[in-house]
C-alpha positions as CSV (number, residue, x, y, z in Angstrom):
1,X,-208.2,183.3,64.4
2,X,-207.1,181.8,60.9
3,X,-208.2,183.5,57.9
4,X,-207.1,182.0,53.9
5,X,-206.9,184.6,51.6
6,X,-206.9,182.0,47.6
7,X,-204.8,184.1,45.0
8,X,-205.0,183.9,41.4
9,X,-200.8,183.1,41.2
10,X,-197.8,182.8,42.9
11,X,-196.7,186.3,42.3
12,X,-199.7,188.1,43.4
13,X,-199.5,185.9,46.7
14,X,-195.6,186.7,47.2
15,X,-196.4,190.6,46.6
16,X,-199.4,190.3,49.4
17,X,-196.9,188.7,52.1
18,X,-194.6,191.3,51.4
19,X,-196.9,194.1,52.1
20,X,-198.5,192.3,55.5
21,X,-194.7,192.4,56.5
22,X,-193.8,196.0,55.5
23,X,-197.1,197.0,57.4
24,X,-195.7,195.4,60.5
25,X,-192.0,196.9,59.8
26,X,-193.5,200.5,59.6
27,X,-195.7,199.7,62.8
28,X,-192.5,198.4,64.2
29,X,-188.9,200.0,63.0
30,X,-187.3,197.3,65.4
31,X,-190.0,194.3,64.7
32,X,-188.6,190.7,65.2
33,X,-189.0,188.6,62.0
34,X,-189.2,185.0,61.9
35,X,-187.9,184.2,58.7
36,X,-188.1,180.7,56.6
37,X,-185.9,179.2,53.7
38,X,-187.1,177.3,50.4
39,X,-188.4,178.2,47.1
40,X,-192.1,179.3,47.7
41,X,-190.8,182.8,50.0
42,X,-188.6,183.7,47.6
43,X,-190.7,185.9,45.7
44,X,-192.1,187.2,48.9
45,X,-187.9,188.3,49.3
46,X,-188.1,189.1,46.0
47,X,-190.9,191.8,46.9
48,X,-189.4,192.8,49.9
49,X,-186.7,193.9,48.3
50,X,-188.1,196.0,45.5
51,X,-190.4,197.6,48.6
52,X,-187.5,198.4,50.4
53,X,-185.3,200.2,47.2
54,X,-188.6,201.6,46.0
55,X,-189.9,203.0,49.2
56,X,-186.5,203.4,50.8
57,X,-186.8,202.0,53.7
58,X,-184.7,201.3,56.9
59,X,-184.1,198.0,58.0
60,X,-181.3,199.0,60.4
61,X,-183.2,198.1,63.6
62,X,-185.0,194.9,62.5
63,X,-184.5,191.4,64.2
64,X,-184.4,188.6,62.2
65,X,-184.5,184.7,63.8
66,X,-184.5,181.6,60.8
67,X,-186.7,178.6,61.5
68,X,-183.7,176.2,60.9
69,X,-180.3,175.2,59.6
70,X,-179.0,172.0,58.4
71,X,-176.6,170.2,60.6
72,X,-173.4,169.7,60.3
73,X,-172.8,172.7,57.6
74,X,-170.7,175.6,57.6
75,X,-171.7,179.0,57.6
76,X,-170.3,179.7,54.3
77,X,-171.5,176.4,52.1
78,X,-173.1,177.5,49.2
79,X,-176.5,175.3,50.1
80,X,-176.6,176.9,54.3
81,X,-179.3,178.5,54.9
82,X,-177.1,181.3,56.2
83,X,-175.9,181.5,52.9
84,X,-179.9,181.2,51.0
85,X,-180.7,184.5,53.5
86,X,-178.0,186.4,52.4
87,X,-178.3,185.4,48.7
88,X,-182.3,186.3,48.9
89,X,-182.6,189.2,50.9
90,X,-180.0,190.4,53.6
91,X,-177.4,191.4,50.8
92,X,-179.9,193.8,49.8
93,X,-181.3,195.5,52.4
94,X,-179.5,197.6,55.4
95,X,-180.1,195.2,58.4
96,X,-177.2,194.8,60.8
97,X,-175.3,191.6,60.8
98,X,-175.7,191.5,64.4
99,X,-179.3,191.5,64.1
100,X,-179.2,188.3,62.4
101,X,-179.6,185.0,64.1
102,X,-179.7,181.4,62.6
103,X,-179.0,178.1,64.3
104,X,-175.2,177.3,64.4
105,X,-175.0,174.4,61.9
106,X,-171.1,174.6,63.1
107,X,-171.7,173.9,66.6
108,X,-170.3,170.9,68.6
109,X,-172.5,171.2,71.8
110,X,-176.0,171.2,70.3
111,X,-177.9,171.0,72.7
112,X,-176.3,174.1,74.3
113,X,-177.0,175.4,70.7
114,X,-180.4,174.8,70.8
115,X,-180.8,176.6,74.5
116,X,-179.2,179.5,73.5
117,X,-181.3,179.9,70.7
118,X,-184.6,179.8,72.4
119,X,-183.1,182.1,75.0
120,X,-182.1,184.8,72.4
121,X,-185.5,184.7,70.8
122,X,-186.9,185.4,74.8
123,X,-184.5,187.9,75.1
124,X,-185.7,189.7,71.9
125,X,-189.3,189.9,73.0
126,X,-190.5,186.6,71.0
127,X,-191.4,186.9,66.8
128,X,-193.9,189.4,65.7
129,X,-194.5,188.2,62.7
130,X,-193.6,184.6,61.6
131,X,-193.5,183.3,57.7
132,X,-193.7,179.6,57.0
133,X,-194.1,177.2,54.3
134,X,-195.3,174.4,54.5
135,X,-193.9,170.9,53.5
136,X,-196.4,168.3,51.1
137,X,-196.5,166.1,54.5
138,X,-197.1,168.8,56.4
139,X,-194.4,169.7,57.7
140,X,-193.4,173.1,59.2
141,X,-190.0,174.3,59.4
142,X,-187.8,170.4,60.1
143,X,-191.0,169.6,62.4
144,X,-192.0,166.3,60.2
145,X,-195.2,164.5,60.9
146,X,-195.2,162.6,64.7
147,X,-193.1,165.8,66.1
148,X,-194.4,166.6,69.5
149,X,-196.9,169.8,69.4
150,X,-194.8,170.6,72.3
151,X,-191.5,170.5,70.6
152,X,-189.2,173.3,71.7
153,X,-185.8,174.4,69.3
154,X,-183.9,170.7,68.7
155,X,-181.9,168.4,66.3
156,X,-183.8,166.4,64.1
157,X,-182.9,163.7,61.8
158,X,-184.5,164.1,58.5
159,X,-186.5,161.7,56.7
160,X,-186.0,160.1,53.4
161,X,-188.4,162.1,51.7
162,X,-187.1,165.6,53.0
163,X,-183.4,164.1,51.7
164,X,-184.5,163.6,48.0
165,X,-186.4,166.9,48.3
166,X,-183.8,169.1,49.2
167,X,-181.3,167.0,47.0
168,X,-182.1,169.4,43.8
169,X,-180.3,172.1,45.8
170,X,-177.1,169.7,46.4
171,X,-175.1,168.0,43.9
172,X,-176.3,164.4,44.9
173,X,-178.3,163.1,47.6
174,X,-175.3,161.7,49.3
175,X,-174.5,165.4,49.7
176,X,-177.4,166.3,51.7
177,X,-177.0,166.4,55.0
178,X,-178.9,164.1,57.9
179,X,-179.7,166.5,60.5
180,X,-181.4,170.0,61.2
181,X,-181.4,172.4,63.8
182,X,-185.2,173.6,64.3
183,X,-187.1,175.8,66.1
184,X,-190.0,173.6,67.4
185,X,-193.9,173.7,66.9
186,X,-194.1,175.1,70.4
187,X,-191.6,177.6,69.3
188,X,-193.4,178.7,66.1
189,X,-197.2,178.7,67.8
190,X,-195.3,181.8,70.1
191,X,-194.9,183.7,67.3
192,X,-197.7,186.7,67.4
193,X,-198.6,186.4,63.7
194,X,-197.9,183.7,61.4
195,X,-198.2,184.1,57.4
196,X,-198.3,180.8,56.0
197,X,-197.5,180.4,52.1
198,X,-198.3,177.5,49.5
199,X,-198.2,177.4,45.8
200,X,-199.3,174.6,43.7
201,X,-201.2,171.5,43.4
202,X,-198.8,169.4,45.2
203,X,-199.4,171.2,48.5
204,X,-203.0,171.2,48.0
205,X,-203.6,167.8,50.1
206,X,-201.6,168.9,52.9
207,X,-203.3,172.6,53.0
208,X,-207.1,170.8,52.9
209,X,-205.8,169.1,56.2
210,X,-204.1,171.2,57.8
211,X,-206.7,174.2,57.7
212,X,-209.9,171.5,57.6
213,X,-208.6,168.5,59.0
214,X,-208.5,167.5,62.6
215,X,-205.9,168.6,64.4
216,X,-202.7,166.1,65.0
217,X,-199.6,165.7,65.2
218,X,-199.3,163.6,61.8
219,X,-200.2,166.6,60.3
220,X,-197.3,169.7,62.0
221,X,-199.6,172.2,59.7
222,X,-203.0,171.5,61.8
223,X,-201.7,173.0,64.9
224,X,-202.1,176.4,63.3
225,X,-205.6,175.6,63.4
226,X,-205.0,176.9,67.6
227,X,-203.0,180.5,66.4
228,X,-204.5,183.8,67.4
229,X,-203.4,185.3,64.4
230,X,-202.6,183.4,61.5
231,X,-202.9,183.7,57.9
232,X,-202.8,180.9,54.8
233,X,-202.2,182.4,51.4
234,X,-202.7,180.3,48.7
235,X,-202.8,179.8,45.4
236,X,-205.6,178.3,43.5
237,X,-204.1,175.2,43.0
238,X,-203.1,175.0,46.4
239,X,-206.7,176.1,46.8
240,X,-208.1,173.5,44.8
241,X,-209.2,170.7,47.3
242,X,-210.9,173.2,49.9
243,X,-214.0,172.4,50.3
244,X,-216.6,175.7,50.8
245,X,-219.0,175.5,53.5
């Protein structure tokens, strides 16, 4: 079942993520978190974090698995995604370092990389509760518009647009690199609850599609449309072209 909950900012949407996931972590002292990268969940971190020092929580037995990591990067480059989780939230909170996973954006044998990493999910129960963003094409985690609905964890080459996006966190697009390791939209529709965030107008096209368009593969988001569990918040301007039946 998909719900959309429209918020009046970003802040007030971050702070409501935060508290579906600390619900789930109470539930759960062991829960398996599917985590994503970006700028619109890091105020949900943001939250997360003041939750945790606040409330003082125990993070000791959570699970967390990434979406994705660029490829070839090393751990420690200041633009991995290894090194955004760390920088956002897991510096902050007492979570075991061997609780972590991310793809292996060091790897040689990719593909082997790619196995191993659907395997440890399996092997950790699946992802209770999943957060994504979600790209102005549509995009969800590196799974660009035409990726297979079936698409299991893989390498994927990253498009032109997805290059001169990410380039503001690099110091020129030449920097950025080609490839991704990603979980795939197979992988993602296991998850048991997605929260799905978007903030602004220019996401407000690809949210009208992909919660009241049909559903396709040009448009990653729509699939969602076929979760048990999921839940769009938005804000009003990523609201805005909605229409209200």
């Amino acid at each position: 079942m998909m719900q959309v909950q429209v918020f009046e900012d970003y802040d007030t949407l971050s702070r409501y993520a935060a508290d579906i996931f600390l619900k789930q972590i109470k539930k759960k002292s062991d829960s398996v978190l599917g985590l994503a990268t970006g700028g619109t969940p890091e105020g949900f971190y943001r939250h997360l974090i003041t939750s945790y020092k606040d409330q003082k929580l125990d993070f000791s037995r959570l699970r967390t698995f990434n979406l994705d990591e660029y490829y070839p990067i090393k751990r420690e480059h200041p633009q991995s995604y290894w090194t955004f989780m760390h920088d956002h939230l897991f510096a902050y909170v007492n979570i075991s370092t061997s609780n972590i996973h991310l793809p292996n954006g060091e790897t040689t044998n990719v593909d082997a990389e790619c196995d191993r990493y659907e395997e440890e999910i399996g092997a950790n129960g699946g992802v209770d509760i999943q957060i994504l963003g979600i790209g102005e094409n549509g995009h969800i985690g590196f799974n660009e518009p035409g990726a297979s609905f079936d698409s299991r964890t893989r390498m994927v080459e990253l498009t032109k647009n997805t290059i001169q996006a990410n380039s503001r966190y690099f110091d020129s697009e030449e920097d950025v690199p080609r490839h991704a390791i990603t979980m795939g939209i197979a992988s993602i529709m296991q998850s048991k609850k997605i929260v799905i965030l978007a903030a602004g107008v220019k996401k407000a096209e690809a949210v009208a599609k992909a919660i009241q368009g049909e559903i396709t593969e040009a448009m990653p988001a729509s699939i969602l449309q076929k979760h048990p569990d999921v839940i769009f918040l938005l804000d009003k301007e990523a609201a805005s072209l909605l229409t209200h039946n």
